[in-house]
BAPADREN-271077 format. One line per field, with one value per atom (N, C-alpha, C): residue number from 1; atom name; x, y, z. Coordinates in nm, 2 decimals. Atoms other than C-alpha are relative to their C-alpha. Layout:
BEGIN
n	NUM ...
atom	CA ...
px	X ...
py	Y ...
pz	Z ...
END
This chain:
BEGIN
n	1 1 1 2 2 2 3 3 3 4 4 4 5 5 5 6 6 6 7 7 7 8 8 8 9 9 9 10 10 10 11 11 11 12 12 12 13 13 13 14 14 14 15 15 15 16 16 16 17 17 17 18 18 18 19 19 19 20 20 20 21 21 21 22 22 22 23 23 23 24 24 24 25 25 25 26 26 26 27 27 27 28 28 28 29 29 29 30 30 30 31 31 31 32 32 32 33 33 33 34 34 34 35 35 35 36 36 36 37 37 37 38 38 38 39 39 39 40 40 40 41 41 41 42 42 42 43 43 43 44 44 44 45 45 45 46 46 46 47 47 47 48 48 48 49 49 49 50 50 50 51 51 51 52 52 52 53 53 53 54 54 54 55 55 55 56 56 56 57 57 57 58 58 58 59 59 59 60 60 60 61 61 61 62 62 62 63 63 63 64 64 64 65 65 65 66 66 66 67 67 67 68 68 68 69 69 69 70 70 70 71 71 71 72 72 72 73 73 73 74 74 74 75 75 75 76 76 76 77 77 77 78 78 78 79 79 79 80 80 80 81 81 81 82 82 82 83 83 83 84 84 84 85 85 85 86 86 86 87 87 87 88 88 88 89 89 89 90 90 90 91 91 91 92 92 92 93 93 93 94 94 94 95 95 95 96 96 96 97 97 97 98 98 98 99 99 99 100 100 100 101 101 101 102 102 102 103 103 103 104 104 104 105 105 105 106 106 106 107 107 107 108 108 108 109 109 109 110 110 110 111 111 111 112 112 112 113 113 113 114 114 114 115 115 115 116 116 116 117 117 117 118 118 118 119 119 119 120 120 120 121 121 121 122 122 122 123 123 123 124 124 124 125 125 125 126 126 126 127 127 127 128 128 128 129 129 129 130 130 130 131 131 131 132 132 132 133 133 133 134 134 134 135 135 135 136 136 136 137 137 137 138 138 138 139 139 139 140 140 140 141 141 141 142 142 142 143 143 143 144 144 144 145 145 145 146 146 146 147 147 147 148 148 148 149 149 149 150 150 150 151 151 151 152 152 152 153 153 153 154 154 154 155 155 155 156 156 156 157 157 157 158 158 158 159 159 159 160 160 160 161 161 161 162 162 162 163 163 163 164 164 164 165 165 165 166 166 166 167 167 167 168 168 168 169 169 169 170 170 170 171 171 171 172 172 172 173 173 173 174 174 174 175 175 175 176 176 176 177 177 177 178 178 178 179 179 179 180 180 180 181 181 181 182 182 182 183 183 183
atom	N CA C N CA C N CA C N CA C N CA C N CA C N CA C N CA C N CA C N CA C N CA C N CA C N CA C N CA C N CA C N CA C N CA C N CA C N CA C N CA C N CA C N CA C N CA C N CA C N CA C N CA C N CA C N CA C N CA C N CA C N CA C N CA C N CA C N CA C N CA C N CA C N CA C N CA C N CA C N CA C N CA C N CA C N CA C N CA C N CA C N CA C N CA C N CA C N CA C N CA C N CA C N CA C N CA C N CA C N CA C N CA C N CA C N CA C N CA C N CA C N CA C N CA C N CA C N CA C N CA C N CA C N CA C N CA C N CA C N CA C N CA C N CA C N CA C N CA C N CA C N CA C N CA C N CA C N CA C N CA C N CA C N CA C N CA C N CA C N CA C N CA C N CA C N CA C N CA C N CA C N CA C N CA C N CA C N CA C N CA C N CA C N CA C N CA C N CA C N CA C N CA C N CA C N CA C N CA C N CA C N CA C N CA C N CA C N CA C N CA C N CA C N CA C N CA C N CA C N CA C N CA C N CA C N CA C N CA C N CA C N CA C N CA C N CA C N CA C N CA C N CA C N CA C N CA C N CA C N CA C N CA C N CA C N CA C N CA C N CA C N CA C N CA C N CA C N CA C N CA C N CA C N CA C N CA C N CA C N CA C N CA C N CA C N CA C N CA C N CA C N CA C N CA C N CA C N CA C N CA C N CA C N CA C N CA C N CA C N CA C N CA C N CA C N CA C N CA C N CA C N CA C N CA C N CA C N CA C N CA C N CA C N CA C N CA C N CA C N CA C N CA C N CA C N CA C N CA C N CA C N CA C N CA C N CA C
px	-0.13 11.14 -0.02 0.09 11.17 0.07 -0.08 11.31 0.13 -0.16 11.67 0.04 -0.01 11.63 0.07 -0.03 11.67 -0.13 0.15 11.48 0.03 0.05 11.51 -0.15 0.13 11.20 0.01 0.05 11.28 -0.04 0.05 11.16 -0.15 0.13 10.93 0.01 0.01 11.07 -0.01 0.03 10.92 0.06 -0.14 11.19 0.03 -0.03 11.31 0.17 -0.12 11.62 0.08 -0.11 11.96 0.06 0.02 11.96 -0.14 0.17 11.58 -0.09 0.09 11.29 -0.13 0.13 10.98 0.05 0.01 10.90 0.00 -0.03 11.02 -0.04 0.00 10.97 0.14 -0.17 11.37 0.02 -0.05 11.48 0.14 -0.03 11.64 0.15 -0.17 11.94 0.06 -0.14 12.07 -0.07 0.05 11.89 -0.07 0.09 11.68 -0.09 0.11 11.47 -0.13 0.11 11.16 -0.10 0.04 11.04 -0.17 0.13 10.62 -0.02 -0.01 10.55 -0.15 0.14 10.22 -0.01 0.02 10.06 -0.06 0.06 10.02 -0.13 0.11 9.72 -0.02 -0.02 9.70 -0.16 0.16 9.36 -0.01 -0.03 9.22 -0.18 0.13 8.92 -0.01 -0.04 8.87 -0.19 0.12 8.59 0.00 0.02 8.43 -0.10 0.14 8.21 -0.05 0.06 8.18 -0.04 0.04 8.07 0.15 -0.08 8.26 -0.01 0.00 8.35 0.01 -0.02 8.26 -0.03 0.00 8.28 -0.06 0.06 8.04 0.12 -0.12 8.28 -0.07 0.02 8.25 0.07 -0.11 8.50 0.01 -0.07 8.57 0.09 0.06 8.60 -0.13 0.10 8.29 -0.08 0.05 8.15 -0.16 0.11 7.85 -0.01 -0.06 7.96 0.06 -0.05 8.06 0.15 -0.12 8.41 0.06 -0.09 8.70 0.04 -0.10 8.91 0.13 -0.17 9.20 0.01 -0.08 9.41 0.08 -0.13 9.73 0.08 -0.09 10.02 0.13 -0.07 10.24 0.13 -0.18 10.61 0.06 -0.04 10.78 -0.02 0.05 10.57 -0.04 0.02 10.53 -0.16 0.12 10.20 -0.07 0.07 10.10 -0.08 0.05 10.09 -0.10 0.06 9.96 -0.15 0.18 9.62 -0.03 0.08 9.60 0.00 0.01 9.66 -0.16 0.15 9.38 -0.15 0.10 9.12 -0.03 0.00 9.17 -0.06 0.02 9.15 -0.15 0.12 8.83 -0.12 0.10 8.66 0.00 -0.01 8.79 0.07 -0.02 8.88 0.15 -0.10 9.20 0.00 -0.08 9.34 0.08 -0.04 9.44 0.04 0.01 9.62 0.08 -0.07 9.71 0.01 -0.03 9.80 -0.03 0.03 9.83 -0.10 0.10 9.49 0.05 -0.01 9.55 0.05 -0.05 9.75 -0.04 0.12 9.53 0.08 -0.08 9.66 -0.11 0.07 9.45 0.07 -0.13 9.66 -0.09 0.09 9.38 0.05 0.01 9.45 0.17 -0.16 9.84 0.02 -0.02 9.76 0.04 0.06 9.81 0.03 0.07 9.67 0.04 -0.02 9.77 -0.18 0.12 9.47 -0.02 -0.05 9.54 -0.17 0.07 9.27 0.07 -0.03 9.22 -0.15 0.09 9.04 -0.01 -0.01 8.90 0.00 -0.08 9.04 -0.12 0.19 8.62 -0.08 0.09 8.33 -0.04 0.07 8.34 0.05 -0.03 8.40 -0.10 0.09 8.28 0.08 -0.04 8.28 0.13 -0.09 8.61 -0.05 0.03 8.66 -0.04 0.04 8.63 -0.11 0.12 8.34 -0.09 0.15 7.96 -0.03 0.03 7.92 0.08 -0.08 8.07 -0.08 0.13 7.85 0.12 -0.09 7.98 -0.18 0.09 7.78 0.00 -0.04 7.71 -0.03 0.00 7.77 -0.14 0.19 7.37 0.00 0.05 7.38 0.06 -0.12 7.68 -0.09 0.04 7.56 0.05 -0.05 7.65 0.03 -0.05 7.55 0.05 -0.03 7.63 0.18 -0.16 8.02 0.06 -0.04 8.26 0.09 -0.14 8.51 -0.01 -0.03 8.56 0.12 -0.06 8.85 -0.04 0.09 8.61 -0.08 0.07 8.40 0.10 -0.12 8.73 0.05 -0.02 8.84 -0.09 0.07 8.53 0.01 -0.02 8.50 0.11 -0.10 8.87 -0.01 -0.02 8.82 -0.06 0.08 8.52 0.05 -0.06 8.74 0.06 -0.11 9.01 -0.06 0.08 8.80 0.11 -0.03 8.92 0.16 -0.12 9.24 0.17 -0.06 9.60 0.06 -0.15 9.83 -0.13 0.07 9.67 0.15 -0.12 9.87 -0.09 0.08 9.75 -0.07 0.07 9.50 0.02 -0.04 9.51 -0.13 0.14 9.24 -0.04 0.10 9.00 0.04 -0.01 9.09 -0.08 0.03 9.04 -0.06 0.02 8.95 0.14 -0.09 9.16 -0.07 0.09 8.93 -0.06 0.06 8.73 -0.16 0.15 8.38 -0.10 0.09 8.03 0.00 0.09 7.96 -0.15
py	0.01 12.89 -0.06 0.04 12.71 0.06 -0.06 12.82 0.05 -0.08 12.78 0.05 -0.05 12.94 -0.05 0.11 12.67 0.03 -0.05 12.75 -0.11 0.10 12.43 -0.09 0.02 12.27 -0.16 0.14 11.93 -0.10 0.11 11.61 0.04 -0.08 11.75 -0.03 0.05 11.57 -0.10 0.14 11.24 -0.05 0.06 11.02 -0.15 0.13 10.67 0.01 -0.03 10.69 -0.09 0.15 10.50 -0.06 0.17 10.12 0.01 0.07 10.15 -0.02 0.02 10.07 0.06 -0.09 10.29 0.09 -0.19 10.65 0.00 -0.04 10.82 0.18 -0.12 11.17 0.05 0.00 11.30 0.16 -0.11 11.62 0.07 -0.03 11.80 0.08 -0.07 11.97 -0.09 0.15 11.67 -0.11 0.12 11.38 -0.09 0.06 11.28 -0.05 0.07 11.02 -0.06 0.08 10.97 -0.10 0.14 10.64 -0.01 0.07 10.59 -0.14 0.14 10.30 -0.05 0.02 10.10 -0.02 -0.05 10.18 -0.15 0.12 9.88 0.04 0.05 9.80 -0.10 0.06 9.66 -0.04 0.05 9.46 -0.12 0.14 9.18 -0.03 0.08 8.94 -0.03 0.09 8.92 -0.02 0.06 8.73 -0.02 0.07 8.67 -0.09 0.13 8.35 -0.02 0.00 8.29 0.14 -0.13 8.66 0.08 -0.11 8.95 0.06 -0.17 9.26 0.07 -0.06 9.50 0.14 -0.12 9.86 0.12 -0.11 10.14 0.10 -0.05 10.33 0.18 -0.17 10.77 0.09 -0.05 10.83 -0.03 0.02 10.86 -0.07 0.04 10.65 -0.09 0.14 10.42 0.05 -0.05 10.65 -0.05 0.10 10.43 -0.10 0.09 10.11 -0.09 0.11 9.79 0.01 0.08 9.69 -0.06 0.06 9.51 0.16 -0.09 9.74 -0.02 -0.05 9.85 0.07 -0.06 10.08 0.05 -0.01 10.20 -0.01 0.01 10.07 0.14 -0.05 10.34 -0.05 0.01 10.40 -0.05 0.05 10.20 -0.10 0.10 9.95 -0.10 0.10 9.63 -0.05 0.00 9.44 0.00 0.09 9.26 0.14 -0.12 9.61 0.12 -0.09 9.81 -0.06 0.05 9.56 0.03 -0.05 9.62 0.08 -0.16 9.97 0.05 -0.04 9.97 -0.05 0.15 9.71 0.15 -0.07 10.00 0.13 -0.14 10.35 -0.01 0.03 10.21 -0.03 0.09 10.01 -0.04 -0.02 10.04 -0.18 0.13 9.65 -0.03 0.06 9.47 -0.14 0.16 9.17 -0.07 0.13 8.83 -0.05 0.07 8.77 -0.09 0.08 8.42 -0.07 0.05 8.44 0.10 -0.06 8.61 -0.09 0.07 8.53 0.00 -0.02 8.70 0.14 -0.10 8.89 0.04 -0.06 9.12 0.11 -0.14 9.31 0.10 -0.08 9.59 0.09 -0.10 9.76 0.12 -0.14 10.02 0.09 -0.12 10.20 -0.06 0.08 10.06 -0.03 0.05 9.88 -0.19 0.15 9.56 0.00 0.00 9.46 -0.14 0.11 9.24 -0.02 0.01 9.05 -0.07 0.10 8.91 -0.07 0.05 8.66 0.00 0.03 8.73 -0.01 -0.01 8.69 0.11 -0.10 8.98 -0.09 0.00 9.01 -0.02 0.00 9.09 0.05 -0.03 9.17 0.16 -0.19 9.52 0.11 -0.07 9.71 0.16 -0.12 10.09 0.06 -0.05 10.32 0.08 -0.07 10.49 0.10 -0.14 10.84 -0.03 0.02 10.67 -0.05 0.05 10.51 0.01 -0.05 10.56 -0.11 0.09 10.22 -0.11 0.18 9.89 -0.14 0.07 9.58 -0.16 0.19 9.16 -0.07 0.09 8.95 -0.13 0.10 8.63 0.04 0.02 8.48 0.05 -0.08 8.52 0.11 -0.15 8.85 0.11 -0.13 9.05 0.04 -0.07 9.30 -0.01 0.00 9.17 0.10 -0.11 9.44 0.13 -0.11 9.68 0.05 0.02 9.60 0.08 -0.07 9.86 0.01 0.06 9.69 -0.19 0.21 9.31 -0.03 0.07 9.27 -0.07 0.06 9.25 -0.11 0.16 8.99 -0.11 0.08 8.82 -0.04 0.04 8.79 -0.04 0.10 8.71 -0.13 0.13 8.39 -0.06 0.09 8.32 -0.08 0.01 8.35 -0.12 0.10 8.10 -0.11 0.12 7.84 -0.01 0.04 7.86 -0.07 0.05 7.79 0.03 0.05 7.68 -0.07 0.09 7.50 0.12 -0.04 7.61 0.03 -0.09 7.66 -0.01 -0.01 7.74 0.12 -0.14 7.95 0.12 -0.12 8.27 -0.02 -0.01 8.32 0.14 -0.09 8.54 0.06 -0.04 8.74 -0.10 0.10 8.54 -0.02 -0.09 8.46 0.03 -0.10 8.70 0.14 -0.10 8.94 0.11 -0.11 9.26 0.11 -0.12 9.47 0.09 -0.08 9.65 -0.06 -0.01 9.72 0.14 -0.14 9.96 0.05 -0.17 10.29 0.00
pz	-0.07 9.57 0.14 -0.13 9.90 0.10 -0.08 10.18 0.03 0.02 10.16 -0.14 0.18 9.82 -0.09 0.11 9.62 -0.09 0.15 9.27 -0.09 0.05 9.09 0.00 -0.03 8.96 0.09 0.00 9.09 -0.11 0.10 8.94 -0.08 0.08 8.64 -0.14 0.10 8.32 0.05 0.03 8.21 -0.16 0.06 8.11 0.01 -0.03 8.09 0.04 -0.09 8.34 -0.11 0.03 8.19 0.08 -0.09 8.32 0.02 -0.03 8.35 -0.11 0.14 8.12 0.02 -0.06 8.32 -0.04 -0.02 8.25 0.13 -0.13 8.57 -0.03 0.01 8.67 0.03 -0.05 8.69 -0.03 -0.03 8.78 -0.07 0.12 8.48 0.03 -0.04 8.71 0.06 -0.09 8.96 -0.04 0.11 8.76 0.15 -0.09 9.11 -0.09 0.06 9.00 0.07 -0.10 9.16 -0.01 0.04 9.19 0.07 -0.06 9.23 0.01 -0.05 9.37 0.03 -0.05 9.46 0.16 -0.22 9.83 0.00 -0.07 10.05 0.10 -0.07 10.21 0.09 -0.05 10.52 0.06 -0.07 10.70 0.04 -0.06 10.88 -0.06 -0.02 10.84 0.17 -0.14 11.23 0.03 -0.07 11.40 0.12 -0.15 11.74 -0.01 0.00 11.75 -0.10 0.11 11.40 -0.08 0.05 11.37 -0.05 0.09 11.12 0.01 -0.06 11.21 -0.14 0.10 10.95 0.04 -0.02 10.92 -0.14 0.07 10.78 -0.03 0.03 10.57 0.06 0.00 10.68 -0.07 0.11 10.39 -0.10 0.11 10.07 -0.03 0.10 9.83 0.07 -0.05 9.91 0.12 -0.13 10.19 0.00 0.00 10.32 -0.05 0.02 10.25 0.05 -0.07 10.41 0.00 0.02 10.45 0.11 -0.10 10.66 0.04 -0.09 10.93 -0.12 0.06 10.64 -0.02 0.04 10.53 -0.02 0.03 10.42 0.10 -0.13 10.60 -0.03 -0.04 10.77 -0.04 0.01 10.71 0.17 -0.14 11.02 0.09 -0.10 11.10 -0.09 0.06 11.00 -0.05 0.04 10.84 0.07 -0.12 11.13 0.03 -0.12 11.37 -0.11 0.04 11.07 -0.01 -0.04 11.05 0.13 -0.12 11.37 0.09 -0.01 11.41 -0.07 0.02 11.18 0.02 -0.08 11.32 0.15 -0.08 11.61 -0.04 -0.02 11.48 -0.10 0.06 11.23 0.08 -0.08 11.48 0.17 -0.09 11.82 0.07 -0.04 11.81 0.02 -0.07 11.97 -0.08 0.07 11.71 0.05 0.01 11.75 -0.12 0.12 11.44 -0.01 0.04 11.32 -0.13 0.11 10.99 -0.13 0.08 10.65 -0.11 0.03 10.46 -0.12 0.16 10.11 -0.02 0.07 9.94 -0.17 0.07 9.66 -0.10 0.05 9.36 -0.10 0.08 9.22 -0.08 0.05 8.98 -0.05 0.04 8.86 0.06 -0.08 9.14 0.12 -0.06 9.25 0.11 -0.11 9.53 0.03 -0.06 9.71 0.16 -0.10 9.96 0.08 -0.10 10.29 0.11 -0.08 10.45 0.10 -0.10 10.77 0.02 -0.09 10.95 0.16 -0.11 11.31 0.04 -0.10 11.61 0.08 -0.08 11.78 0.16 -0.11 12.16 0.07 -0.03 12.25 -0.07 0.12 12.10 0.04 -0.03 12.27 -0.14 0.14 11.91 -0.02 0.03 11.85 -0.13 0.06 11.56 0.02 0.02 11.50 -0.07 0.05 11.36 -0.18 0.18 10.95 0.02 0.03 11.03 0.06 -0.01 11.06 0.11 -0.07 11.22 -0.02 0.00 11.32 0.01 -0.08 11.39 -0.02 0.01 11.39 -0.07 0.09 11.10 0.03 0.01 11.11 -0.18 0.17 10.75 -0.09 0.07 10.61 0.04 -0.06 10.76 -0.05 0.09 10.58 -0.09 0.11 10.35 -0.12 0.11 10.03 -0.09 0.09 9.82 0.04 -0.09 10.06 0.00 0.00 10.02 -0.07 0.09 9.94 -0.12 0.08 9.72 -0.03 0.04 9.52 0.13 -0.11 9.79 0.10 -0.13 10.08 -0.04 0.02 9.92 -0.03 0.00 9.80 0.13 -0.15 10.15 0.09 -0.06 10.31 -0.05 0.03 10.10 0.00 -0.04 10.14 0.17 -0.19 10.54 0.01 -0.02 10.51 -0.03 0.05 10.31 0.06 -0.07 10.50 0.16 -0.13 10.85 0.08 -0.16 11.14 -0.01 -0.01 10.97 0.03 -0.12 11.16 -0.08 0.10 10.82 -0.14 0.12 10.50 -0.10 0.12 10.19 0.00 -0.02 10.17 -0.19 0.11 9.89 -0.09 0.07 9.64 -0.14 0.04 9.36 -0.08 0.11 9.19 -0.14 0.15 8.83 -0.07 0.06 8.61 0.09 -0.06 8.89 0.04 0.00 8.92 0.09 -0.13 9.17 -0.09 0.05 8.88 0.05 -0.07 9.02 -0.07 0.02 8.88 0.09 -0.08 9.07 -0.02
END
């Protein structure tokens, strides 16, 4: 029961709403239909001097493990501010971003993923509260196997192709890649 003592279970049948074609979860007294949806993912490829900012993950999934500054964009805020909300609270860095790199769809796990290219502001970068460590790679130097996810190596090699040029399309996953990876 919840507070204003309302005892309905809420949405708790699985149903195909009418006009829709998904199973929905819909609520068997006022027919609320609750719609799951896939979580965005927000991040950047940023560089200072040719160098990559990458971050030792200190969390679950992948805890000890390379990756980019991302994660789930906030309700409120746009892509842009959510990569670089998190370029901050991962890694302590300040983005320059000019441009969306690639957009990434992992449906295993119902995400997609925005991957901006920027430039970090300076190379003054510290661990944040998710991660163990931060450092800036050059290219030979990234931890290949170390990486915690196919996105991140999909996006490093887009970043590399793309270079230095001023418009590019944004890239997108490899074919036949879908972000499945061994444990």
């Amino acid at each position: 029961m919840s507070e204003d003592g309302d005892t309905r279970p809420g949405p708790s049948v699985r149903q195909v709403p009418d006009g829709d074609n998904m199973v929905r979860l819909v609520c068997p007294d006022c027919g609320f239909i609750q719609y799951d949806n896939p979580k965005i993912v927000v991040g950047a490829v940023a560089s200072w001097q040719g160098r990559i900012l990458l971050c030792r993950r200190a969390i679950h999934p992948r805890r000890g493990y390379w990756t980019l500054p991302a994660g789930y964009m906030e309700l409120n805020e746009t892509a842009e501010r959510g990569a670089a909300r998190e370029a901050w609270e991962e890694a302590r860095a300040r983005l320059d971003i000019s441009g969306l790199l690639a957009v990434y769809n992992i449906p295993r796990i119902s995400q997609v993923q925005l991957i901006y290219r920027a430039a970090l502001v300076s190379d003054d970068v510290s661990a944040g509260p998710e991660s163990e460590a931060v450092g800036l790679f050059d290219w030979d130097g990234i931890p290949w196997d170390e990486l915690a996810f196919p996105s991140v190596r999909w996006a490093l090699h887009h970043w590399r192709e793309v270079g230095d040029a001023e418009e590019f399309a944004p890239r997108t996953n490899p074919p036949g890649e879908v972000g499945d990876y061994l444990e």
